[in-house]
C-alpha positions in Angstrom: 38.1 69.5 -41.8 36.4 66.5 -40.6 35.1 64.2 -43.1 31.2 63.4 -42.9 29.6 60.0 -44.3 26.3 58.7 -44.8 27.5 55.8 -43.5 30.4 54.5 -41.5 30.8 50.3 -41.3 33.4 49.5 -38.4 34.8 46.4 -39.8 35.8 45.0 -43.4 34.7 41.7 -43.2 31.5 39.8 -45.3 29.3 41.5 -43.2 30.6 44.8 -43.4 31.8 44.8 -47.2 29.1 43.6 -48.4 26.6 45.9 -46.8 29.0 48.9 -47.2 28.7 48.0 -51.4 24.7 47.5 -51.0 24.6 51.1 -49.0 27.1 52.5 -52.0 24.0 50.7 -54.4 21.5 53.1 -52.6 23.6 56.0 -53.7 24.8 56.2 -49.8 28.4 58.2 -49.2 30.3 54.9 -47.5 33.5 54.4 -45.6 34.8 51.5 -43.9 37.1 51.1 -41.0 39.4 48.3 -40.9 42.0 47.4 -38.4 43.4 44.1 -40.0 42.8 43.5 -44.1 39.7 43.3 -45.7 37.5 40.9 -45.6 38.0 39.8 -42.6 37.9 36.4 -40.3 36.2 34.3 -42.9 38.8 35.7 -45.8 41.5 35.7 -44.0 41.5 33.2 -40.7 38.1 31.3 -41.5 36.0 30.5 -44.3 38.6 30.5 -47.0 41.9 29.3 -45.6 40.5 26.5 -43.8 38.2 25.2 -47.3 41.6 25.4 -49.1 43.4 23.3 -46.8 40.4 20.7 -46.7 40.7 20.7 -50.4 44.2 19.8 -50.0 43.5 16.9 -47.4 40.8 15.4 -50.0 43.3 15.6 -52.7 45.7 14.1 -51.1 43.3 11.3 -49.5 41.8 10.5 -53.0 45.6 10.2 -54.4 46.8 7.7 -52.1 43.1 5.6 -52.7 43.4 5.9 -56.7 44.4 2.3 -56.7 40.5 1.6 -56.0 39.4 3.8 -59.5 42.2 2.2 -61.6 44.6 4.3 -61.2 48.3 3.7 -60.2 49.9 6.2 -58.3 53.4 5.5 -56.8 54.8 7.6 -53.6 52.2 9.9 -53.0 54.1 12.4 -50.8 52.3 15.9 -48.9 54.1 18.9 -49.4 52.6 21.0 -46.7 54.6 24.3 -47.6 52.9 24.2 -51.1 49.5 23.5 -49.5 50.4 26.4 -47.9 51.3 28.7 -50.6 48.1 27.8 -52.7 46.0 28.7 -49.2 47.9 32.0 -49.4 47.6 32.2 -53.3 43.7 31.9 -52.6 43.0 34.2 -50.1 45.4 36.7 -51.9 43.5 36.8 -54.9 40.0 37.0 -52.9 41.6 39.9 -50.8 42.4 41.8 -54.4 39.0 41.3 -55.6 37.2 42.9 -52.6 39.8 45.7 -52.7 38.7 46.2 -56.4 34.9 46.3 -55.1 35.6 49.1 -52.9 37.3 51.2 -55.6 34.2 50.3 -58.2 31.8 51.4 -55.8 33.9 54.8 -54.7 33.7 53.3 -50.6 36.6 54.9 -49.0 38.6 52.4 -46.9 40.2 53.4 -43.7 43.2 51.0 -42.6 42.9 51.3 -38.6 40.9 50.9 -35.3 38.1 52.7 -35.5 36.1 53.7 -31.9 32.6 55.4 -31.5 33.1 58.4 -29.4 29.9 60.1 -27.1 28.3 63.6 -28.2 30.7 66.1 -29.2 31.1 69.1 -31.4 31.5 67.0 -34.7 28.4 65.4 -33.7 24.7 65.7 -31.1 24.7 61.9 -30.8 27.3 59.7 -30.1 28.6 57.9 -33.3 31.8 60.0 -34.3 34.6 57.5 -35.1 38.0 57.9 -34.0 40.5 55.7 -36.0 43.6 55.3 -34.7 46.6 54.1 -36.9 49.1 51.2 -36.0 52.2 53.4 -36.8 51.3 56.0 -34.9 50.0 58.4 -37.2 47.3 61.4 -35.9 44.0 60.1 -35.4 41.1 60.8 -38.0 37.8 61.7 -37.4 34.7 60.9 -39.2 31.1 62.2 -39.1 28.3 59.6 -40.1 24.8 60.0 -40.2 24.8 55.9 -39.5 26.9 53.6 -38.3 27.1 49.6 -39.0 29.4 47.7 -35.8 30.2 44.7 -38.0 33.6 43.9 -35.7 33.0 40.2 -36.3 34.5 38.0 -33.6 37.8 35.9 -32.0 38.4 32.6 -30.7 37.1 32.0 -27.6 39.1 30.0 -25.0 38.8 27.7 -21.8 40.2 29.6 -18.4 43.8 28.3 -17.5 44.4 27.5 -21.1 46.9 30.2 -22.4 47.5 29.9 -26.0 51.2 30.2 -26.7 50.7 29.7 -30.4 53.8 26.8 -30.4 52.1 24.1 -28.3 48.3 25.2 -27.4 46.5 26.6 -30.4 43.3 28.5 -32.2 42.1 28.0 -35.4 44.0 31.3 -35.9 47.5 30.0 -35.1 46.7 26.1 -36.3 46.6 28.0 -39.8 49.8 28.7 -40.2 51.7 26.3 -39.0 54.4 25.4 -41.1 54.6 21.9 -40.7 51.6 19.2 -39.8 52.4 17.4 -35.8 52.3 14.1 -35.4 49.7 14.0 -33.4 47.0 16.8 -31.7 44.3 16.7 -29.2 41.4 19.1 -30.5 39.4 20.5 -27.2 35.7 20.7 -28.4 33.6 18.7 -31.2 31.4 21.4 -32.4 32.1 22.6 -36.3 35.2 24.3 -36.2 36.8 21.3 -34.4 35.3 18.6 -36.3 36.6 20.1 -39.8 40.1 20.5 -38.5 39.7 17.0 -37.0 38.5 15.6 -40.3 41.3 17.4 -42.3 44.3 16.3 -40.1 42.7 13.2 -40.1 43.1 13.0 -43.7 46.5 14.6 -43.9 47.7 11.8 -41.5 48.0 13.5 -38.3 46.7 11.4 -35.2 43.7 13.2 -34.0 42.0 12.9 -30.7 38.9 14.9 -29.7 37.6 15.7 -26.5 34.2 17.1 -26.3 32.5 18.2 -22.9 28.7 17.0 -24.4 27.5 14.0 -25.0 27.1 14.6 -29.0 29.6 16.1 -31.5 28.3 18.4 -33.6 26.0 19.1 -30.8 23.4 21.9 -32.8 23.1 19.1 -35.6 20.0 16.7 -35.9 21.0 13.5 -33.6 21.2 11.2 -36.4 23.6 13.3 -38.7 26.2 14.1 -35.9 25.9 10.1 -35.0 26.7 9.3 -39.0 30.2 11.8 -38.4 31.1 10.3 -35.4 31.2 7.0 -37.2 32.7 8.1 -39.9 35.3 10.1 -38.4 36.3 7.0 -36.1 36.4 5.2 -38.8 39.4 6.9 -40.2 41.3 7.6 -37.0 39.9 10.1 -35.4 39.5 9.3 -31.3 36.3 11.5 -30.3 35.6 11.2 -26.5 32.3 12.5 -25.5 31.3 13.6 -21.7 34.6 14.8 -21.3 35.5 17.9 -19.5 39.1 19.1 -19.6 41.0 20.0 -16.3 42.5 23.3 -17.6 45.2 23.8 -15.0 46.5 20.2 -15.7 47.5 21.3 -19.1 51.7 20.4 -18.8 53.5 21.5 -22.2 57.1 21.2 -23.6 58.1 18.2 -25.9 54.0 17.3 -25.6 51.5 19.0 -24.5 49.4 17.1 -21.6 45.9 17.5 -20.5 43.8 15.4 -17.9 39.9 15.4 -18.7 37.2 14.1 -16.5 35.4 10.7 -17.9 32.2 9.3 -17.0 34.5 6.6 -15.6 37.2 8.8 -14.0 40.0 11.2 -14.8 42.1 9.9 -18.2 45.6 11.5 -19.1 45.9 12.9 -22.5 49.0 13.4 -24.9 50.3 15.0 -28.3 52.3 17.1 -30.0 49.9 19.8 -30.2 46.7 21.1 -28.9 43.6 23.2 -30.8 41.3 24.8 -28.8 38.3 25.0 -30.7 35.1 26.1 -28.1 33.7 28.5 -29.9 34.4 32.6 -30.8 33.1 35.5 -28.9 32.0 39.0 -30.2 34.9 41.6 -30.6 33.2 44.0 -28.9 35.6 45.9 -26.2 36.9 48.7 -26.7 35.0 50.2 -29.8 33.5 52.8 -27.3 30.0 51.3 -26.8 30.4 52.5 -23.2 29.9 56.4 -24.9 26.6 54.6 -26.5 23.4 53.6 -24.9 24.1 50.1 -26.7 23.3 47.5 -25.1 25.0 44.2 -24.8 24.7 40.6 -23.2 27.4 38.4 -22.9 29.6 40.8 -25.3 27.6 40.2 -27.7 25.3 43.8 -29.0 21.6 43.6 -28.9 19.5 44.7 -31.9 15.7 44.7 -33.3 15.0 43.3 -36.2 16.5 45.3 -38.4 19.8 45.3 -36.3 19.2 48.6 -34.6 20.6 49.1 -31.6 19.2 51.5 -28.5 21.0 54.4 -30.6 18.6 54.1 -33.6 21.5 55.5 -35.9 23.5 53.0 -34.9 23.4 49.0 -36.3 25.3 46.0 -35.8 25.1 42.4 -37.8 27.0 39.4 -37.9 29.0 37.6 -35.1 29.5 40.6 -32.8 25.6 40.1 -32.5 25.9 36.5 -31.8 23.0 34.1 -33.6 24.2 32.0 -36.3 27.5 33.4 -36.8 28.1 32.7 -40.5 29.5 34.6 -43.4 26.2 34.5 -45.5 24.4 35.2 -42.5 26.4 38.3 -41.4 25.8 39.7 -45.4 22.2 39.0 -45.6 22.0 40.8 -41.9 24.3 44.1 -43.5 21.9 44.4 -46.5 18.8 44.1 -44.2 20.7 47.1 -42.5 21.9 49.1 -44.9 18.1 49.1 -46.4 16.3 49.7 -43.5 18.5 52.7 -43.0 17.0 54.0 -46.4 13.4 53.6 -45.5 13.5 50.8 -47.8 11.2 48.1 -45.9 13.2 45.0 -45.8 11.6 41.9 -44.8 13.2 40.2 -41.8 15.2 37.3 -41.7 13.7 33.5 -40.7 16.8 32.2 -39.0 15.5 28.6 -39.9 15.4 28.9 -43.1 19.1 29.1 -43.6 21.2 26.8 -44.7 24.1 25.9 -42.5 27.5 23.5 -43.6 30.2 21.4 -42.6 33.1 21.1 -44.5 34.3 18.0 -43.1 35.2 14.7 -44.9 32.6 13.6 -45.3 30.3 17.2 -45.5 27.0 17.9 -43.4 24.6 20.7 -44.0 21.3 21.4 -43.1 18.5 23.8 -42.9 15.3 24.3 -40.4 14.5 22.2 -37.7 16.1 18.9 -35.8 14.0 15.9 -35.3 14.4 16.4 -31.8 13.7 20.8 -31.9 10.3 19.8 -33.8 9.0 17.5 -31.2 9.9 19.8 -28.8 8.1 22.3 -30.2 5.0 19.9 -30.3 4.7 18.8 -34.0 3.2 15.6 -34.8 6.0 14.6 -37.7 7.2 11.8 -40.5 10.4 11.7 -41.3 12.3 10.3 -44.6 15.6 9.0 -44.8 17.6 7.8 -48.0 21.0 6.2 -48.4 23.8 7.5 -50.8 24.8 3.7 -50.7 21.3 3.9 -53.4 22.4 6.5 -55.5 24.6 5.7 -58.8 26.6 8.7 -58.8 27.4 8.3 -55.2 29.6 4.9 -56.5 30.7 6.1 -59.6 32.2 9.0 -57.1 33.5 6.8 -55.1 31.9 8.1 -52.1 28.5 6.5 -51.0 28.4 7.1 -46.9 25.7 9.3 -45.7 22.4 9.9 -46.4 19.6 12.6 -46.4 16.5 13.0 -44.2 13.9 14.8 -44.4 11.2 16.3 -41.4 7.8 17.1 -42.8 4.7 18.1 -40.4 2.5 15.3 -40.6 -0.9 17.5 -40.1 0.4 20.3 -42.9 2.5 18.0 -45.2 4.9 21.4 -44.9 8.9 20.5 -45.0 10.4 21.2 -40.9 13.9 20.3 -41.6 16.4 19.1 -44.1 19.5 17.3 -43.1 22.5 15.9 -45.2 25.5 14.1 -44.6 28.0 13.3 -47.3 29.8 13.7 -50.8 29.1 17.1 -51.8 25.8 18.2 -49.9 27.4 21.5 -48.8 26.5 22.7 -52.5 23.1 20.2 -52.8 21.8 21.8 -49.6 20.7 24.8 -51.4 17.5 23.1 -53.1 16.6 22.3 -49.5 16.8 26.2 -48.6 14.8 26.9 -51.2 12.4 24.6 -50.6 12.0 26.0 -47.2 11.8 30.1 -48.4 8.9 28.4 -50.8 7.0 26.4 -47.8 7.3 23.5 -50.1 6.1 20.2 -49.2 8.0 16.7 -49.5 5.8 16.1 -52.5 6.4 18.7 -54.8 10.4 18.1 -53.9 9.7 14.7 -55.4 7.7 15.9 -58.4 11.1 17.8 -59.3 12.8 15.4 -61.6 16.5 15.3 -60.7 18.5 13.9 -63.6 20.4 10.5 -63.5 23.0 9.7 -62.9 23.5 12.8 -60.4 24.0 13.4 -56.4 20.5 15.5 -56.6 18.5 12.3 -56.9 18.9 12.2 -53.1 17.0 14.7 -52.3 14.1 13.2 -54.6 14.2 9.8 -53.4 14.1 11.1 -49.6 11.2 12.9 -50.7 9.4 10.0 -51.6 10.7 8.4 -48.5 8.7 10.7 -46.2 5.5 8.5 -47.1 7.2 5.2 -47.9 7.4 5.5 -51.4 11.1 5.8 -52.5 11.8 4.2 -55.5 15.5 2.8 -55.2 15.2 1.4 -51.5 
């Protein structure tokens, strides 16, 4: 007998777990449909693998610069294989816990590919999933009254570059390598390729970046992605801008070699390795939209709102419907789902008011508007800025680059934008989300009193800033 759900989620990772253990919440009868392991990219080739190994580089940066704190440390040596086993030991233990949620909230997991067939006698509408099995096991049928396509996405590449997984690499493949190259060329400056950049950097691998803008970091305010650049040059890293890479000059076998078009002509590139980092698109052949009336652009599947598709039983969130692409994002955009489903009126989400981060060396995050999208968009604006180099902790930390800036509507007082660079904003920028969600003004940011010595005083004194009245500066 086939089994019937009141909802099926194709695709285990934050943005289907999570909104398959909200629906579960709602008293919903849930089952996912997994063709890799739970939890998905970000547990398993993203979010959490990469932040472990970037831990590792930091550690490893900070041990061989203990000398500066007092501290004498003789032959600081990596081993990459244990960096490597506590990255596994991580994700391991993450993968355990989501399996645990699954089982607390009675969501039955199905471990295979799971397909949305048209009309047939299980079903009037199309939305019965087939899930076919790897070892070649009799396909299942399931009956939902919704589905949610969270199917996440993949690596994209550049035409002409074929990634053999030895010489010419994702982020995918560049996570388990065994050992570190000498040296790499990272194709494409945008967040994925700066963080790897930044942790190779640190792990003492010679990095070389070749980005086809004129601006790494190139959705970042102007001023944050110049502060990285400088940074990043200044320990090692070679970031070309304007440079567009000649795929079918790509030569590999003791190096890999790639010519890229300069402003001032074609320059030859070497190194041991190469990371193609251009961006992901949606994984969305072959899950039998074409039995739909789904409707997609670019791959990627186009919803309302409240992530309905054209087949109003139908949702999709997360990468596969392109936007921000971010694990928090992708939950926030399953629970919105999930609710709407059961006519529970969720309120929409205001893509600028989310906080987006960098894991880098040094960190960026930021929330709302750039300097440059809010004159575009015809604001009249001031702008604060305030140096770590100001802030006490930042020295006793040992790490005082960067700053934070702040973009405030001059007519309104009401804060635009919040952007950070340096030590430890990926966990500060939440006061700036907040502050955003509350409409709050540069003022009442100030008249928070942030406690010395701490990072958070940033954010205070760039408050001030805004009307030239900062108090350390």
């Amino acid at each position: 007998m086939t089994k019937e759900y009141d909802l099926v989620v194709l695709g285990g990772g934050t943005g289907g777990y999570v909104a398959a253990i909200r629906a579960a919440q709602l008293g919903m009868q849930v089952a996912i449909v997994e063709a890799n392991k739970l939890g998905g990219t970000c547990l398993h080739r993203g979010c959490i693998p990469s932040k472990a190994l970037l831990r590792s580089a930091e550690v490893f940066k900070q041990s061989k610069e203990a000398k500066e704190f007092g501290v004498d440390v003789k032959d600081v040596t990596l081993n990459f294989s244990a960096v490597q086993k506590r990255k596994n030991g991580i994700v391991n233990t993450l993968h355990q816990g989501v399996q645990g949620l699954m089982k607390k909230g009675k969501i039955d997991v199905f471990e295979g590919f799971g397909r949305i067939l048209g009309p047939s006698i299980f079903s009037p509408m199309p939305g019965t999933i087939s899930i076919e099995y790897a070892n070649g096991d009799e396909n299942t049928m399931i009956v939902p009254k919704n589905v949610l396509i969270a199917t996440g996405s993949k690596p994209r590449t550049l035409p002409g570059l074929e990634i053999d997984g030895k010489y010419v690499l994702t982020s995918d493949e560049a996570l388990e390598m065994n050992e570190l190259p000498h040296s790499i060329i990272i194709v494409g400056g945008g967040v994925i390729g700066i963080e790897w950049a930044s942790m190779l950097a640190d792990f003492g691998v010679e990095v070389t970046v070749l980005e086809y803008l004129d601006q790494i970091l190139p959705t970042e305010d102007e001023a944050i992605a110049r502060e990285a650049k400088r940074l990043l040059k200044k320990k090692g890293v070679k970031i070309h801008t304007g440079a567009k890479v000649i795929s079918d000059s790509l030569k590999t076998g003791e190096t890999v070699e790639i010519k890229a078009e300069m402003k001032k002509g074609e320059k030859i590139f070497q190194a041991e390795k190469m990371l193609v980092s251009v961006g992901r698109e949606a994984n969305s052949d072959n899950i039998g939209l074409q039995n739909t009336d789904i409707q997609t652009e670019k791959g990627y599947i186009q919803t309302n709102e409240f992530y309905q598709t054209k087949e109003s039983h139908i949702y999709a969130i997360g990468d596969v419907i392109g936007g921000m692409q971010l694990a928090h994002v992708a939950s926030h955009e399953g629970i919105i789902a999930v609710e709407h489903m059961a006519n529970q009126n969720p309120t929409p989400l205001d893509y600028t008011k989310i906080a987006s981060c960098i894991y880098s060396n040094p960190e960026a995050a930021s929330v709302g508007l750039t300097e440059k999208q809010a004159l575009e968009q015809g604001y009249e604006i001031k702008v604060g800025k305030f140096s770590f180099k100001a802030i006490g902790k930042a020295l006793v930390h040992g790490d005082s680059d960067g700053f934070v800036k702040i973009i405030a509507d001059k007519k309104t007082e009401d804060i635009l934008g919040i952007h950070m660079i340096g030590p430890h904003v990926t966990d500060m920028i939440s006061e700036a989300g907040l502050a955003m969600v509350l409409d709050a003004t540069p003022w009442e940011i100030a008249g928070t009193v942030h406690p010395h010595p701490s990072l958070s005083e940033i954010m205070g004194e760039a408050a001030l800033a805004v009307d030239g009245n900062q108090i350390h500066g």
